[in-house]
Residue, then its C-alpha position, 0 to 999 in steps of 0.5 A: x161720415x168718416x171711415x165705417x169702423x173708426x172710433x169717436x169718443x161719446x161722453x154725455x151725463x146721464x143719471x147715476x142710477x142709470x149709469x150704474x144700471x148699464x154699467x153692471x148689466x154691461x158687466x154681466x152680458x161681456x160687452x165692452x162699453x162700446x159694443x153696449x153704447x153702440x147697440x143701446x143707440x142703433x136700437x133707439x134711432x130704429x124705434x118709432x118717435x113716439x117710443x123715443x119720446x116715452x123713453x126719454x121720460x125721467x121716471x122710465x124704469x128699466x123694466x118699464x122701458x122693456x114691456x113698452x118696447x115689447x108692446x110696441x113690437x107685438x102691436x106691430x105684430x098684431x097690426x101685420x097678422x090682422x092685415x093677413x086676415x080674410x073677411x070672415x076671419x075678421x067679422x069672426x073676431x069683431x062678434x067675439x070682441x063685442x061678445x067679451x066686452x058685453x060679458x065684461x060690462x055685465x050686459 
């Protein structure tokens, strides 16, 4: 890897639509292309591989590729709370759970 703050020229083909899109919000917020480029790609090597692969889905929409990402995070979220709970907390849950899901069947 070469010296941490030097600079490579990063051309692919994207959709226009995209391009666009980035090119506008990029506008909005103040960030050079660069600056954008380089966060939008630290941003997507962190998340999960099941996420990278969802958002290389050629109808993800801007909009969609958020709330996955938002729902990602707070899953983990939940994940690491639940972790934190205590034997009655979680048997308080798991009753509660059964009783809505019961009242949404109709049971």
């Amino acid at each position: 890897m070469g010296e941490k703050n030097a600079r490579k020229p990063f051309t692919v083909d994207i959709w226009e639509d995209l391009s666009d899109e980035f090119e506008e919000f990029r506008i909005k917020t103040g960030f050079t292309k660069w600056q954008a480029i380089s966060g939008a790609l630290r941003a997507y090597m962190s998340l999960p591989a099941d996420v990278q692969v969802a958002l290389n889905a050629p109808d993800m929409t801007v909009i969609d590729a958020g709330k996955l990402i938002t729902d990602k995070i707070c899953d983990l979220e939940r994940i690491r709370l639940l972790g934190k709970l205590d034997h009655d907390q979680v048997a308080y849950l798991q009753a509660l759970t059964k009783e809505v899901a019961e009242h949404l069947s109709g049971e």
